[in-house]
C-alpha positions in Angstrom: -46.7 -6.9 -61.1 -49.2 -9.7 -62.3 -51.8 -8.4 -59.7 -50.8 -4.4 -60.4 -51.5 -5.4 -64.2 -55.1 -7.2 -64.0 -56.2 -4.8 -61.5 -56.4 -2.5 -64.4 -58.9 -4.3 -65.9 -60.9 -5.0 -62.8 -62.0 -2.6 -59.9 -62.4 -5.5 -57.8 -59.3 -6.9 -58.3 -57.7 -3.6 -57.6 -59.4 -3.5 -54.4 -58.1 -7.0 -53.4 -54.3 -6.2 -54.7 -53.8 -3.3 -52.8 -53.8 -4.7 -49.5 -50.7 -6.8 -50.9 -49.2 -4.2 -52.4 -48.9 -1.3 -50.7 -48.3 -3.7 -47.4 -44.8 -2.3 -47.3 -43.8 1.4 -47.8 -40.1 2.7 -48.0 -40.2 6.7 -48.3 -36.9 8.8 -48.4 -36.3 12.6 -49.3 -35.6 11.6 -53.3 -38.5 9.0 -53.1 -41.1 10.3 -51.6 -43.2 12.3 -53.6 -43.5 8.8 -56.4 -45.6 7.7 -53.3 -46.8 10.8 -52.1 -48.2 13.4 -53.9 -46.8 17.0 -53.5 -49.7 19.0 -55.5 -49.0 22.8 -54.7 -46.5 21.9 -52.1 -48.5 20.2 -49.9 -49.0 16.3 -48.9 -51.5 14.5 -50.6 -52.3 10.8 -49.1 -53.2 8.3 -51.4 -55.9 6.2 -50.7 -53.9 3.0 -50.1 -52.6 4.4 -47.1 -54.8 2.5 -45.0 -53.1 -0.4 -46.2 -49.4 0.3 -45.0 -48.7 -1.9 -42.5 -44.9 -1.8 -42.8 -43.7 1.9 -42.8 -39.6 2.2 -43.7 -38.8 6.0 -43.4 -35.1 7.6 -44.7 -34.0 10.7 -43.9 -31.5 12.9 -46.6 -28.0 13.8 -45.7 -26.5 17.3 -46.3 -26.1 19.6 -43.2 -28.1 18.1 -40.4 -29.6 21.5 -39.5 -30.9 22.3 -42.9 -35.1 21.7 -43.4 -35.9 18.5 -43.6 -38.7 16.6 -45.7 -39.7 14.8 -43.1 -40.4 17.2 -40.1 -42.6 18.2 -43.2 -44.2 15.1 -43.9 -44.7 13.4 -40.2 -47.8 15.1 -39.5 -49.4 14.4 -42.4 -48.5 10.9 -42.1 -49.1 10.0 -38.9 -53.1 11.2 -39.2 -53.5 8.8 -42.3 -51.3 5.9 -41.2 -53.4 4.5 -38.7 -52.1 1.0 -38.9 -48.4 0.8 -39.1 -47.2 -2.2 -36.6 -43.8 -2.0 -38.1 -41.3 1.0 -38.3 -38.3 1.8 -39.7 -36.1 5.0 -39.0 -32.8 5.1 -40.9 -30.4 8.1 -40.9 -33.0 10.5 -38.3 -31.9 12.8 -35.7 -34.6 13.0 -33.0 -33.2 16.3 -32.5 -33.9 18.0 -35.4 -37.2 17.1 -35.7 -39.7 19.9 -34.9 -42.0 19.4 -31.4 -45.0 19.1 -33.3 -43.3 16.3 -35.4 -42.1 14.4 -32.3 -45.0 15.1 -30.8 -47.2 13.3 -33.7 -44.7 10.6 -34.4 -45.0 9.3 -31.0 -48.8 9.5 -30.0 -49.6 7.8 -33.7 -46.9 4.9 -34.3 -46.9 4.2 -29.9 -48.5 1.2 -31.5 -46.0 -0.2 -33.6 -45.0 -3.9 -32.5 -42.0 -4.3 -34.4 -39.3 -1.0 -34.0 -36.0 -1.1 -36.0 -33.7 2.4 -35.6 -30.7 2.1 -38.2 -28.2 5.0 -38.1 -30.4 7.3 -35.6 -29.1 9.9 -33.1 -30.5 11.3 -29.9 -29.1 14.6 -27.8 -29.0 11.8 -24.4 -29.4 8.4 -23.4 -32.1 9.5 -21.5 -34.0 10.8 -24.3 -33.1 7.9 -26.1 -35.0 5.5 -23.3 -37.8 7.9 -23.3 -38.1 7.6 -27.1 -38.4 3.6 -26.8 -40.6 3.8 -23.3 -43.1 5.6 -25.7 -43.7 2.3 -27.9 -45.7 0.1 -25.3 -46.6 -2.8 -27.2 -43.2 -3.6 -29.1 -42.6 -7.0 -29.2 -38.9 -6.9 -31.7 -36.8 -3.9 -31.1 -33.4 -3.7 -33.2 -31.0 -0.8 -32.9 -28.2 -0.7 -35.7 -25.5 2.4 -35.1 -27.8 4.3 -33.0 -25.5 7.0 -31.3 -26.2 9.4 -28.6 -24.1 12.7 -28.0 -24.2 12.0 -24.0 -24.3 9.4 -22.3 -26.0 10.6 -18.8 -28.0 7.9 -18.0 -26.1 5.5 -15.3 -27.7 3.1 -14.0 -29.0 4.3 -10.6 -30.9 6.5 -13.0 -32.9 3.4 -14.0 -34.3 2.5 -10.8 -34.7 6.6 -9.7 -38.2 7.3 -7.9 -39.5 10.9 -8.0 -43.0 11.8 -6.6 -44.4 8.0 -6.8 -43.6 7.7 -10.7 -39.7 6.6 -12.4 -37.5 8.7 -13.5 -37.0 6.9 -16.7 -39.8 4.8 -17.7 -39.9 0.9 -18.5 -39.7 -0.3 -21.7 -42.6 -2.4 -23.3 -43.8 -5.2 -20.8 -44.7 -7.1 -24.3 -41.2 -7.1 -25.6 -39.9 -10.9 -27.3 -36.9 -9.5 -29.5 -34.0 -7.4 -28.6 -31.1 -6.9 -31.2 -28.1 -4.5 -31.3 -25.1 -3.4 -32.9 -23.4 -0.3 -32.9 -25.4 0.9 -30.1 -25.0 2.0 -26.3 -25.5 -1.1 -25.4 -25.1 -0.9 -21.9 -27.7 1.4 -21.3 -30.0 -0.1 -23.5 -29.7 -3.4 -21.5 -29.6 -1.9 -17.9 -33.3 -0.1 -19.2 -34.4 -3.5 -20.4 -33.0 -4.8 -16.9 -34.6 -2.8 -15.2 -38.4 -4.0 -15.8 -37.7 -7.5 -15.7 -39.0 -8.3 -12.2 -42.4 -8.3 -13.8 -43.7 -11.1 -14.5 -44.9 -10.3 -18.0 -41.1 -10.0 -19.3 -40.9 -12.6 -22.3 -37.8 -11.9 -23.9 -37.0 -14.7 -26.4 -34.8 -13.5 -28.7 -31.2 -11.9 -28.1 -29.0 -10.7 -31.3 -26.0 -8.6 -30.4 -22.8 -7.8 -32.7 -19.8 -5.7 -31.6 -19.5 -7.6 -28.0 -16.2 -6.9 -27.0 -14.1 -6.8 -23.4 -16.2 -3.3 -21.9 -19.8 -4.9 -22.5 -19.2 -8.0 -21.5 -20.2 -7.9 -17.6 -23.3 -6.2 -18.9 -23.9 -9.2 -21.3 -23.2 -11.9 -19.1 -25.9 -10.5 -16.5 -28.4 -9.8 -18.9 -28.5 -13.2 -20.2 -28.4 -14.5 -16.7 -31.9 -12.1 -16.1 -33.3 -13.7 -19.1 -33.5 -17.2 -17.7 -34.6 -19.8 -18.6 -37.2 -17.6 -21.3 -34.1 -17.5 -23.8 -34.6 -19.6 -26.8 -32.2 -17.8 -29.5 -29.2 -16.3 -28.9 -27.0 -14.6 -31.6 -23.8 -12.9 -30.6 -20.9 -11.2 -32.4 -17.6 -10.9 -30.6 -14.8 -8.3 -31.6 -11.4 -8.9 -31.4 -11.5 -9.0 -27.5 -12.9 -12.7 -28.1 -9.5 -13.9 -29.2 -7.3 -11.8 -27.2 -8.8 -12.1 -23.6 -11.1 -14.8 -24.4 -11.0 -16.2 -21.2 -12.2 -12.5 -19.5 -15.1 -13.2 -21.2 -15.9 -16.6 -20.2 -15.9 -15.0 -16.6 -18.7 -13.2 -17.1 -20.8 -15.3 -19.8 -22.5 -18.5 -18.8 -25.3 -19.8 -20.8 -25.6 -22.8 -17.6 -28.5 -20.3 -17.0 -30.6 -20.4 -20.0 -32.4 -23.6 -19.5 -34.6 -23.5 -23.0 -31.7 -22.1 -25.1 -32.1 -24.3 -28.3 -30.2 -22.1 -31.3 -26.9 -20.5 -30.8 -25.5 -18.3 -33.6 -21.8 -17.1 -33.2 -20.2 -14.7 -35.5 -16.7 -13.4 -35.2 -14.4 -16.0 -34.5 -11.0 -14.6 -35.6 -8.1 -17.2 -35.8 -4.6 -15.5 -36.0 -2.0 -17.7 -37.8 0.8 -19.0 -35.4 4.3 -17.8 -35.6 6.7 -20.0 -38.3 8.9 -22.3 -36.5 12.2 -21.6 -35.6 14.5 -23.8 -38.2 17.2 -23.5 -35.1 14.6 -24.9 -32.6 15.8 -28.5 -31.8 12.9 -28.9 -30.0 9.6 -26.8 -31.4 7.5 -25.4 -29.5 4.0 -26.6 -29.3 1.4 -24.8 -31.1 -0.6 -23.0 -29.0 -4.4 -23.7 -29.3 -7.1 -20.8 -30.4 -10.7 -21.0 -29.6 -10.6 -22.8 -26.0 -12.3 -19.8 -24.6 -15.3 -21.6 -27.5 -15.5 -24.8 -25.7 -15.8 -23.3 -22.6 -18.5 -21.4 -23.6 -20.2 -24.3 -25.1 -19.7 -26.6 -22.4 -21.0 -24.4 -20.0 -24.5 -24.8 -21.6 -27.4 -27.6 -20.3 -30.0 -27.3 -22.1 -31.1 -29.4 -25.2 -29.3 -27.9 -28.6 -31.4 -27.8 -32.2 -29.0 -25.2 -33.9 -25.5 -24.0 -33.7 -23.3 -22.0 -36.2 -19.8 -20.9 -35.9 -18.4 -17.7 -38.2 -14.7 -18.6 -38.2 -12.1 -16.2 -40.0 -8.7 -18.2 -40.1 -5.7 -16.3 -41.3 -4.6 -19.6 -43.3 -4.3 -23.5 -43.0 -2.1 -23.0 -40.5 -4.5 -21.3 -37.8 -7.0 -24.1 -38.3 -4.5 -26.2 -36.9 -4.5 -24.4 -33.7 -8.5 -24.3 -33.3 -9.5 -26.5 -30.1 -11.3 -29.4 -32.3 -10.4 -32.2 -29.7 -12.3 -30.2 -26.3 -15.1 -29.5 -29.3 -15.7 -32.5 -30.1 -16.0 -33.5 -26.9 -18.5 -30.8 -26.2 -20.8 -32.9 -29.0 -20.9 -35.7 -27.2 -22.6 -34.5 -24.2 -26.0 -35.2 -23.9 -27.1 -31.2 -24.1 -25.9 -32.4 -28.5 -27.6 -35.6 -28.4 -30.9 -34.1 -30.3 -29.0 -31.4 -32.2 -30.4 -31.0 -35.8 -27.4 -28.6 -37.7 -24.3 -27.6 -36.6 -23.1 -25.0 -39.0 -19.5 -24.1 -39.4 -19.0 -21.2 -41.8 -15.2 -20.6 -43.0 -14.2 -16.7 -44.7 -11.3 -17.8 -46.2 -11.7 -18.2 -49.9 -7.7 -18.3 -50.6 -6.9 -21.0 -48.7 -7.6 -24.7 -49.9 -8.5 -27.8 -47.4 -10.0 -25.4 -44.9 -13.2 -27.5 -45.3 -12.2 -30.9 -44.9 -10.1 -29.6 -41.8 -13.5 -28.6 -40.0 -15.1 -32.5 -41.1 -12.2 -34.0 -40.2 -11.7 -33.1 -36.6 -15.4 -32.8 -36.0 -16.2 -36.5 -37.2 -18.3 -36.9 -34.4 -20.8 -34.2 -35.9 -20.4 -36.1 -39.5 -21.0 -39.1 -39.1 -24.7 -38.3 -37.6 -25.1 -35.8 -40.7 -25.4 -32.8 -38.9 -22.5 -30.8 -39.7 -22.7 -28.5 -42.4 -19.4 -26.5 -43.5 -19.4 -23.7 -46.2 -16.1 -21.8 -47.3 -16.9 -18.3 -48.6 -18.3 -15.1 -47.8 -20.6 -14.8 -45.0 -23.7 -13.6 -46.3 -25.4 -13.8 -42.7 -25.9 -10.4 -40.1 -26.4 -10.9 -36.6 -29.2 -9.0 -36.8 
């Protein structure tokens, strides 16, 4: 606001401010015309459009078939925005949108490097893959409760040949970034699968949420194409994690990802055991929670900088049934030796002690200062 303020008094200054400024855009049907002008019904582009470099674009509810502002506004946009590299599309359906708009949309933001769809919809997973083969130098791609009304795109579809050319294309050869949630994400992966025999492939960067029993195979063979190019992996696990934990651990093994320094793990559920029978003359031992964890863990070799855990215990009482004693011995493997923070978030405010539970049983961590436990909400997203 300083800058907005002083370029009133200074041309110059106004020049050099809106670069800054109007780097980032966010239009929407109630918003847009504070940004762009409507004079006689008709778009008017402002002359810092040459400076939007970020482009966030939000499409109204109501009935999805009724006119919408933006098959409106996309041409118009698209011949003034010349150089958005990042772009946003929340609540679209690709459907709706007029030929002309698609049309548009596609040959001017093909561009874009980084590609975020929150809340989208196609017709089929094929148009879907078509839609993302369009964007040829995308390097981040994240895909956040993007549905698609069919699903018709099996995998044999992937590697289909018709008159010398694919049937569906590849997806960008520049590609570093790939996160999802809510999202079909076994087609997505097959189609990112299926162009990794180049040599150009440089995926660095995994972030997936929602993993549960079905997408696990999937999973466990994507990360075993990425190879040893992985260096971040952040996965969320649904309730499948807990219940058939070791299904999982069949399919998953980060022994493959050679450079895989920073591990983020959200959804680590931990059910409270049953009460103890006051009739039992002999208890029964508790059974342990999170083994299908250490396996995981152990399973990696290469050299660790970050982990963090997102552990949801019912009570004290599940914390005493987490596998501390195979974790700790995880830590002590050389793969740990360099490891910089070891984050163990708890999301159990109603529960006292959980903390020192965590320090306790992971003193191998503590005593080198690495271990870092927080009790609260979970203000961190997988993507």
């Amino acid at each position: 606001m300083s800058l907005c303020a002083c370029s009133l008094v200074c041309k110059l200054w106004l020049n050099a401010a809106r670069a800054r400024i109007w780097a980032g855009v966010r239009l929407s049907g109630r918003l847009r015309s504070m940004a762009l002008g409507c004079p006689r019904g008709r778009l008017s582009i402002p002359s810092f459009a040459r400076h939007i470099v970020h482009l966030s674009v939000r499409e109204t509810r109501g009935n999805p078939w009724d006119p919408k502002w933006l098959n409106d506004a996309l041409p118009y946009l698209t011949v003034h925005l010349t150089c958005v590299h990042t772009l946003e599309l929340e609540r679209v359906t690709w459907e709706y949108l007029s030929a002309r708009s698609r049309k548009t949309c596609l040959e001017s933001f093909r561009h874009a490097k980084e590609l975020t769809l929150c809340g989208c919809s196609f017709r089929t997973a094929a148009d879907m893959c078509e839609f993302l083969a369009e964007f040829d130098k995308l390097e981040a791609l994240t895909l956040d409760g993007v549905h698609c009304s069919r699903l018709d795109a099996p995998r044999w579809d992937l590697d289909a040949w018709v008159d010398g050319q694919k049937c569906i294309r590849l997806p960008s050869a520049a590609l570093k970034a790939v996160g999802m949630r809510g999202a079909p994400m076994e087609t997505i992966l097959e189609l990112i699968m299926s162009g990794t025999h180049r040599e150009d492939t440089r995926i660095t960067s995994v972030k997936l949420g929602g993993v549960g029993i079905a997408e696990a195979e999937v999973v466990g063979r994507f990360l075993r194409e990425m190879g040893g190019g992985l260096r971040e992996l952040r996965v969320g696990f649904n309730q499948d994690f807990v219940d058939r934990g070791d299904a999982f651990i069949d399919h998953i093994n980060l022994g493959q990802n050679g450079s895989l320094e920073e591990l983020h793990i959200f959804g680590l559920v931990v059910p409270s055991p049953p009460p103890p029978d006051p009739l039992d003359e002999e208890p029964e031992e508790r059974p342990e929670s999170l083994t299908q964890l250490t396996s995981l863990l152990s399973s990696i070799r290469s050299t660790m900088r970050v982990l963090s855990l997102a552990m949801y215990p019912a009570d004290i009482r599940a914390m005493s049934t987490v596998d501390f004693e195979g974790l700790a011995g995880v830590f002590k493997k050389s793969e740990w030796a360099e490891v910089e923070e070891v984050r163990v978030v708890i999301s159990n405010k109603g529960e006292c002690g959980l903390g020192s539970v965590v320090k306790q049983q992971l003193g191998v961590l503590d005593d080198r200062g690495v271990l870092r436990v927080s009790v609260g909400f979970d203000e961190r997203q997988v993507l």
